[in-house]
TIVO-2410 file (N, C-alpha, C; in nm, 3 decimals):
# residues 113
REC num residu      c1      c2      c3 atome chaine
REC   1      X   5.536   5.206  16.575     N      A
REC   1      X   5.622   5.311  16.628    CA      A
REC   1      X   5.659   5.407  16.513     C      A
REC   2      X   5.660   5.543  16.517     N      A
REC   2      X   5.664   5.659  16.445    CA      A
REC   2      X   5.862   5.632  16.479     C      A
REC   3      X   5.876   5.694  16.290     N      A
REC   3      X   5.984   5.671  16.306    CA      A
REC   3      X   6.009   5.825  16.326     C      A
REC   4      X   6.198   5.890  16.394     N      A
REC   4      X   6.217   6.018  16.388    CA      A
REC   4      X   6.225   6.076  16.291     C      A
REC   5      X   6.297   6.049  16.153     N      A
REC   5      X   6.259   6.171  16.066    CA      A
REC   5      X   6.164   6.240  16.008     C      A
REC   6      X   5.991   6.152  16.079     N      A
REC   6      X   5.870   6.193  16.015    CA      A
REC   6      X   5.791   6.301  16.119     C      A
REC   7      X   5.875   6.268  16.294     N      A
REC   7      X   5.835   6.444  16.374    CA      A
REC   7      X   5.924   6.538  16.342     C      A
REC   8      X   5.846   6.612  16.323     N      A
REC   8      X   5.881   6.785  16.291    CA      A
REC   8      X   5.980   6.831  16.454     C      A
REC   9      X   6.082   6.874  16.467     N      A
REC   9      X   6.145   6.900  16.516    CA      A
REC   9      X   6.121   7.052  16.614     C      A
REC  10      X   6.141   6.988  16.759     N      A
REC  10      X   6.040   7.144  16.836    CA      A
REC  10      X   6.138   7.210  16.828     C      A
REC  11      X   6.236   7.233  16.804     N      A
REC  11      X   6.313   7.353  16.747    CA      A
REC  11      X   6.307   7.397  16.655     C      A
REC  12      X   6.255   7.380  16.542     N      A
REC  12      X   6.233   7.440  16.439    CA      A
REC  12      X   6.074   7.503  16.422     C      A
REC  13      X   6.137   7.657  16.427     N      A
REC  13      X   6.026   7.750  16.488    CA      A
REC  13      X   5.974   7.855  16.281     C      A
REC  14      X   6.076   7.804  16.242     N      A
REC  14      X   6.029   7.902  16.052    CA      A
REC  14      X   5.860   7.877  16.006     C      A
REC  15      X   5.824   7.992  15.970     N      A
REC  15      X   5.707   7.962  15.947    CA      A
REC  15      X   5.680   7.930  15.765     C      A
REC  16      X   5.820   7.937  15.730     N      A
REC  16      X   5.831   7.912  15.606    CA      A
REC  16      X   5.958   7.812  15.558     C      A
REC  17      X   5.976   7.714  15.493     N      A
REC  17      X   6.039   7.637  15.490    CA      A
REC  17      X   6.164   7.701  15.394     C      A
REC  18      X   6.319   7.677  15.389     N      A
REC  18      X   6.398   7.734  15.333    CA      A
REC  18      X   6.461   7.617  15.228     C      A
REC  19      X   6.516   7.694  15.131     N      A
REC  19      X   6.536   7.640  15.016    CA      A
REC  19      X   6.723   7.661  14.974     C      A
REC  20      X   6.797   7.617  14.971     N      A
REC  20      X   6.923   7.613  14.947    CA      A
REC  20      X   6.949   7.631  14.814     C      A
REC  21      X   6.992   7.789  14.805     N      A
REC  21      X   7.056   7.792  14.667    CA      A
REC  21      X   7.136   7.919  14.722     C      A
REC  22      X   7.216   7.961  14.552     N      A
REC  22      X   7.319   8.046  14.595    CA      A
REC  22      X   7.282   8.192  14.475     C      A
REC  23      X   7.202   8.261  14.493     N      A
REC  23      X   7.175   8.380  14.433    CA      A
REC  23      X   7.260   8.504  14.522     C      A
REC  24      X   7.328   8.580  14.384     N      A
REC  24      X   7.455   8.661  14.386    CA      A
REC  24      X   7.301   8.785  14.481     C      A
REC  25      X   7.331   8.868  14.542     N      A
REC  25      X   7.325   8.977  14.658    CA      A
REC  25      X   7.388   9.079  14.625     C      A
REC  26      X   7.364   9.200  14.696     N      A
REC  26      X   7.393   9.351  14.747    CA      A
REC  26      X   7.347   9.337  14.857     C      A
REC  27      X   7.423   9.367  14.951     N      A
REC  27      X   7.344   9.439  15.098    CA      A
REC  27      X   7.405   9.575  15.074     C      A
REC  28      X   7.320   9.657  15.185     N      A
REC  28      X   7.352   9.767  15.215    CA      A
REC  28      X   7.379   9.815  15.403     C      A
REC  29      X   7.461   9.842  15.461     N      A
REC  29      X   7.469   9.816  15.621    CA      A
REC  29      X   7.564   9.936  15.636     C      A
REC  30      X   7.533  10.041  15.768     N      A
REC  30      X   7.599  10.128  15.838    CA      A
REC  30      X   7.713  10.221  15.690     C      A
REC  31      X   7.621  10.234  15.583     N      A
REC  31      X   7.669  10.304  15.478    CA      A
REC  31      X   7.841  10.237  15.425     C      A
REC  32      X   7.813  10.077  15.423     N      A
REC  32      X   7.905  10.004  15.353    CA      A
REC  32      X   7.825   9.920  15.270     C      A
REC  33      X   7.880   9.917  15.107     N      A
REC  33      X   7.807   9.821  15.045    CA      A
REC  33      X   7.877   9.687  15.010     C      A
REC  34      X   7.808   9.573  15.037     N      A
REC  34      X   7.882   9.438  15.087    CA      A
REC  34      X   7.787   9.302  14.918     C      A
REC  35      X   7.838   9.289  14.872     N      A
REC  35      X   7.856   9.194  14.771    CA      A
REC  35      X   7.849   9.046  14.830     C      A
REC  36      X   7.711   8.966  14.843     N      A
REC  36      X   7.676   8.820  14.885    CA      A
REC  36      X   7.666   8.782  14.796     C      A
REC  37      X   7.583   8.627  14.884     N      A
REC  37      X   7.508   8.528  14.758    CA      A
REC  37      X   7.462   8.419  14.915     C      A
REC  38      X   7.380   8.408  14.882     N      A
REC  38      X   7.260   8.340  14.962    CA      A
REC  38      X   7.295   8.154  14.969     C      A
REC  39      X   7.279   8.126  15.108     N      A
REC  39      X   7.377   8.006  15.151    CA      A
REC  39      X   7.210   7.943  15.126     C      A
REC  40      X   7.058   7.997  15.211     N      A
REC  40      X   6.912   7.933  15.192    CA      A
REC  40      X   6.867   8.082  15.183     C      A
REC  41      X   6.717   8.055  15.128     N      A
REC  41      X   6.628   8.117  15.117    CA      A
REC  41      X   6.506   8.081  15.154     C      A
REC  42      X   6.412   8.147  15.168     N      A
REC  42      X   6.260   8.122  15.223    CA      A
REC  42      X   6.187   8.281  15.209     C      A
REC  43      X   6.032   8.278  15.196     N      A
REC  43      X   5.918   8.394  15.198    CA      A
REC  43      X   5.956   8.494  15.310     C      A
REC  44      X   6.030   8.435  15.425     N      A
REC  44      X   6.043   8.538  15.562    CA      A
REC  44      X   6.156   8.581  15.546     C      A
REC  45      X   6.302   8.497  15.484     N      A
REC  45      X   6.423   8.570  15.575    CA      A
REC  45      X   6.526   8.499  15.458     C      A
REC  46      X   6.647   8.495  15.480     N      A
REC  46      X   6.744   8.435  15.420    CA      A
REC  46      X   6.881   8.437  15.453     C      A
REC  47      X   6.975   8.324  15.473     N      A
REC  47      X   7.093   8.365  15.532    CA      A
REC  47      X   7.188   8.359  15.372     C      A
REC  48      X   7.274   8.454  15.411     N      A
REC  48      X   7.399   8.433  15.354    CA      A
REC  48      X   7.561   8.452  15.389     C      A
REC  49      X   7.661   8.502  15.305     N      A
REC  49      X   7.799   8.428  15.359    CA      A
REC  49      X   7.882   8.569  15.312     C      A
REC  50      X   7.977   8.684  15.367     N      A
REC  50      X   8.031   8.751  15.342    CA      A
REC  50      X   8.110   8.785  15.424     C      A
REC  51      X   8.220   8.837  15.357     N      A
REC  51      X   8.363   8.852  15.450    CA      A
REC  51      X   8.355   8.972  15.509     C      A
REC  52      X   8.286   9.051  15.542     N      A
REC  52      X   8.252   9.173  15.646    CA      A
REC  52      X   8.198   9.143  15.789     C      A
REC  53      X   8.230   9.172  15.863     N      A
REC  53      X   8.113   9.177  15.956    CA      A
REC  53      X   8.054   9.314  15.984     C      A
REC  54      X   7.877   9.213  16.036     N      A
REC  54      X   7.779   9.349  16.027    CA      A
REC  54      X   7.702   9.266  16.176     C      A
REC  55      X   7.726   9.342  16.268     N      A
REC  55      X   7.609   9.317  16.384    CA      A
REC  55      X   7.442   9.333  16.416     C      A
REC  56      X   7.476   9.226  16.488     N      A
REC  56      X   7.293   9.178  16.529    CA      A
REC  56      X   7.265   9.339  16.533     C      A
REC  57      X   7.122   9.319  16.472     N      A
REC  57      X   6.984   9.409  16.479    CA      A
REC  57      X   7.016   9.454  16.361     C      A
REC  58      X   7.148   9.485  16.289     N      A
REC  58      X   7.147   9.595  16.185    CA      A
REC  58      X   7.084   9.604  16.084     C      A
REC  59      X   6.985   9.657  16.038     N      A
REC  59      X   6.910   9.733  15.920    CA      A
REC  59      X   6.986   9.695  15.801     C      A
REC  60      X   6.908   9.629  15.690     N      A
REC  60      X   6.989   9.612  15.570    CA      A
REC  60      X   6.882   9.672  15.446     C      A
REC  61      X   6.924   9.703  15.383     N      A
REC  61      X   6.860   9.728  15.220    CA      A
REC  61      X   6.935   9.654  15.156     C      A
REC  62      X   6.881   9.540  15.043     N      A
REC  62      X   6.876   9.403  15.049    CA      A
REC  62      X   6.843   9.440  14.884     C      A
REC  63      X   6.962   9.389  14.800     N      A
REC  63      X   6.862   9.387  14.666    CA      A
REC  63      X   6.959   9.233  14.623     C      A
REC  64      X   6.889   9.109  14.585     N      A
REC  64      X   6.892   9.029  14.513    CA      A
REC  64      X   6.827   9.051  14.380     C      A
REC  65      X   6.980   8.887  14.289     N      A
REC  65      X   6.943   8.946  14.160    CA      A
REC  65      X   6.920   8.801  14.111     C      A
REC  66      X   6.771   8.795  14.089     N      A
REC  66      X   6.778   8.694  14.051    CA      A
REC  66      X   6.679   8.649  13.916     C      A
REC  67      X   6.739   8.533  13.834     N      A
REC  67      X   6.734   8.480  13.691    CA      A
REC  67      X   6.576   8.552  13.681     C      A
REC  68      X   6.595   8.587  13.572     N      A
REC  68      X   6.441   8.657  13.461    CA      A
REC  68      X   6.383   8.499  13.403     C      A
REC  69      X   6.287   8.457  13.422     N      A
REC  69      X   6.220   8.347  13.345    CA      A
REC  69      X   6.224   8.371  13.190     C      A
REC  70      X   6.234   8.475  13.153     N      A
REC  70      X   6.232   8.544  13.024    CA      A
REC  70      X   6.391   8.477  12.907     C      A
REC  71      X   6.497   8.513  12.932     N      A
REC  71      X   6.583   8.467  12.893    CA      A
REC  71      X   6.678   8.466  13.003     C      A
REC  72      X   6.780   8.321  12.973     N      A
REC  72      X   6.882   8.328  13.079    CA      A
REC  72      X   6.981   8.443  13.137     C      A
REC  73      X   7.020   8.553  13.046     N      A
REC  73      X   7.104   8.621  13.044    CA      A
REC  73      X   7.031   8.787  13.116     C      A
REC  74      X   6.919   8.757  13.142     N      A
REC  74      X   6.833   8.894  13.208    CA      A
REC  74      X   6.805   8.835  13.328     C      A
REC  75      X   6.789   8.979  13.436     N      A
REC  75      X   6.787   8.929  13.589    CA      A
REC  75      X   6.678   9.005  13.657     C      A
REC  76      X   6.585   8.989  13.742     N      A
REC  76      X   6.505   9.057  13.846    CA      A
REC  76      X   6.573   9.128  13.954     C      A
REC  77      X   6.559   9.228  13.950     N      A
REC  77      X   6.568   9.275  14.077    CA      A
REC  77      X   6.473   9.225  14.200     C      A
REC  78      X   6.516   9.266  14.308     N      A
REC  78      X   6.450   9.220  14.390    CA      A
REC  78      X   6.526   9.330  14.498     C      A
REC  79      X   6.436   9.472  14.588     N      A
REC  79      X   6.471   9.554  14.617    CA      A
REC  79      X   6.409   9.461  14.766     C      A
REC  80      X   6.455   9.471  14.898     N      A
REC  80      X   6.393   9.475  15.022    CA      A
REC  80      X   6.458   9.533  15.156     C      A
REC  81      X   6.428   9.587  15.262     N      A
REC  81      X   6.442   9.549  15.373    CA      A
REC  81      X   6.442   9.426  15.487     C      A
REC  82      X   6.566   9.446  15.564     N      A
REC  82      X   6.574   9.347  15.660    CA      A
REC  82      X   6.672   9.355  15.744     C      A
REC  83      X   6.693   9.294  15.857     N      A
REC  83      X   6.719   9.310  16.003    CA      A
REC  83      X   6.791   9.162  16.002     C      A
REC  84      X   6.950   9.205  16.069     N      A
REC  84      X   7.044   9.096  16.120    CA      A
REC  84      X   6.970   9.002  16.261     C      A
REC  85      X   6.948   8.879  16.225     N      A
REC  85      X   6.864   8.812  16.364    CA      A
REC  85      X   6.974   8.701  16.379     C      A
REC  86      X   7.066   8.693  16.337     N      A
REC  86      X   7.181   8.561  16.376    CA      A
REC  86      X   7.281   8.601  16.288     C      A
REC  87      X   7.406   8.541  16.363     N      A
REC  87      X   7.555   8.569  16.292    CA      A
REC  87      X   7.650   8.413  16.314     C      A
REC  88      X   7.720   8.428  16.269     N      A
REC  88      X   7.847   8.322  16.266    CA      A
REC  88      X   7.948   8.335  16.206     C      A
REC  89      X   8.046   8.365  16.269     N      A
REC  89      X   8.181   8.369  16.203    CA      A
REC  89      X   8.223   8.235  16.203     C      A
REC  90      X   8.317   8.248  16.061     N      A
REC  90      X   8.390   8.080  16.047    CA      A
REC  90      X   8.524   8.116  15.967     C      A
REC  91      X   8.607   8.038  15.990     N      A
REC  91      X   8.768   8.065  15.927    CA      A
REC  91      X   8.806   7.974  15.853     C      A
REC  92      X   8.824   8.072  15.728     N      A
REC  92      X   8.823   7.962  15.623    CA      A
REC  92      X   8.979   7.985  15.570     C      A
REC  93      X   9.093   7.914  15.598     N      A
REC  93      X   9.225   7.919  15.625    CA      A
REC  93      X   9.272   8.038  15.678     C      A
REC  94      X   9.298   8.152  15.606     N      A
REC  94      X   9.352   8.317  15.677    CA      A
REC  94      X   9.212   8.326  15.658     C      A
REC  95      X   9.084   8.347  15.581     N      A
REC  95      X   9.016   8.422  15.544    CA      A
REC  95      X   8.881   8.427  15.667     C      A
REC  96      X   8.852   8.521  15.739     N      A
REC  96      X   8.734   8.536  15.797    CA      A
REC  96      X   8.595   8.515  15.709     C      A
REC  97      X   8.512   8.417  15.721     N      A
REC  97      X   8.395   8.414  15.653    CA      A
REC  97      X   8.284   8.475  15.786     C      A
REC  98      X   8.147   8.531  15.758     N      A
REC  98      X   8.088   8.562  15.810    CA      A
REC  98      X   7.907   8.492  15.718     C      A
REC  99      X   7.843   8.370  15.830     N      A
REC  99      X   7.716   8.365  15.792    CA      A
REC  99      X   7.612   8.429  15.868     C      A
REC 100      X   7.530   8.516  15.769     N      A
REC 100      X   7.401   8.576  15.858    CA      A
REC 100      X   7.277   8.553  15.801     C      A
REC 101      X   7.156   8.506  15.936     N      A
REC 101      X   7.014   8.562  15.839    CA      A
REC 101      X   7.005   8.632  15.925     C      A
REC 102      X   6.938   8.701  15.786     N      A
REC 102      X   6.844   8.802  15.799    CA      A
REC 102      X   6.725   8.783  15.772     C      A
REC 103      X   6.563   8.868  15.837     N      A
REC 103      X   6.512   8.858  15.814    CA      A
REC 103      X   6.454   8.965  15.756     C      A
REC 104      X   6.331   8.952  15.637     N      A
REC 104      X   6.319   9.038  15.531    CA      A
REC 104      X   6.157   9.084  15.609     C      A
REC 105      X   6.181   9.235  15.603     N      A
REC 105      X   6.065   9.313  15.678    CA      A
REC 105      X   5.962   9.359  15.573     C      A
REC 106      X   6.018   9.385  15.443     N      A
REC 106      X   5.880   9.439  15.341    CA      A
REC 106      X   6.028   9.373  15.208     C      A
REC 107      X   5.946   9.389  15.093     N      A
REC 107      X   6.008   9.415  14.954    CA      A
REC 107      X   5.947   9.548  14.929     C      A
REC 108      X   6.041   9.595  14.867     N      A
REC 108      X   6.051   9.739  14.863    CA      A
REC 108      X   5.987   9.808  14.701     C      A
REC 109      X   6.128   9.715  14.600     N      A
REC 109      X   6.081   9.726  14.428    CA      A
REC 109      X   6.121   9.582  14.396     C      A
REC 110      X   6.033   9.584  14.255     N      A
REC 110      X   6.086   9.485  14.207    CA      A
REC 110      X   6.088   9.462  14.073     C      A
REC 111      X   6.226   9.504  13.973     N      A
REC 111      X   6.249   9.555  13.842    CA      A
REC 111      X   6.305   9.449  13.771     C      A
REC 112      X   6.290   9.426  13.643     N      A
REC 112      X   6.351   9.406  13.549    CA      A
REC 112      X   6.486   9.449  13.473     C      A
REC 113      X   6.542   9.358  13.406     N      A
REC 113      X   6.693   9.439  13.367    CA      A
REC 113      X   6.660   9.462  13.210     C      A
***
C-alpha cells in the first residue's frame, strides 16, 4: 500500500515548485509604491505579505532585490511584471496584514548594484 505523502496532491496545479524564503520587494500598483518581502517563491509566480491592499487582476511592476553571489553586501536587481491571482487578508492584533501571489508575466531588467 502507497503511503499518502508519496501522491502528489490533485490540487496542486504549480507547474513549478515554490521555495520559502523572505527576499525584501518593491511593487508597483494603481501608481502606489508598496515595500514587501516574499512569504515563497518559484520560476512562475510568488506570494508575499504587505499592509496595503491591492485587488485581484491588478498589474504590478515587481522589482526584487536579491543577494549578488559576488559579495554579501551587493544586490541584483530583478525588474518584472505580474498580475494579482489570489489575496488574503489576516489581522495581526490592530494591524491589517495582506498575503498575495502574484504571478510573474515576463522579467523585464536585470541589474547589478
Amino acid at each position: 500500500m502507497q503511503q499518502l505523502e508519496n501522491i502528489p496532491s490533485e490540487r496542486e496545479r504549480r507547474r513549478y515548485p515554490r521555495i520559502e524564503t523572505s527576499i525584501p520587494m518593491n511593487l508597483k500598483a494603481d501608481k502606489h509604491n508598496v515595500s514587501a518581502e516574499t512569504i515563497n517563491l518559484s520560476m512562475s509566480g510568488a506570494c508575499c505579505r504587505v499592509n496595503w491592499p491591492i485587488a485581484m487582476m491588478t498589474s504590478l511592476n515587481i522589482i526584487l532585490m536579491l543577494p549578488d553571489e559576488g559579495a554579501p553586501d551587493d544586490v541584483m536587481y530583478v525588474e518584472c511584471e505580474g498580475i494579482v491571482v489570489r489575496n488574503e487578508k489576516k489581522v495581526n492584533g490592530h494591524h491589517r496584514l495582506y498575503d498575495y501571489t502574484f504571478l510573474i508575466l515576463q522579467t523585464v531588467h536585470i541589474s547589478g548594484c
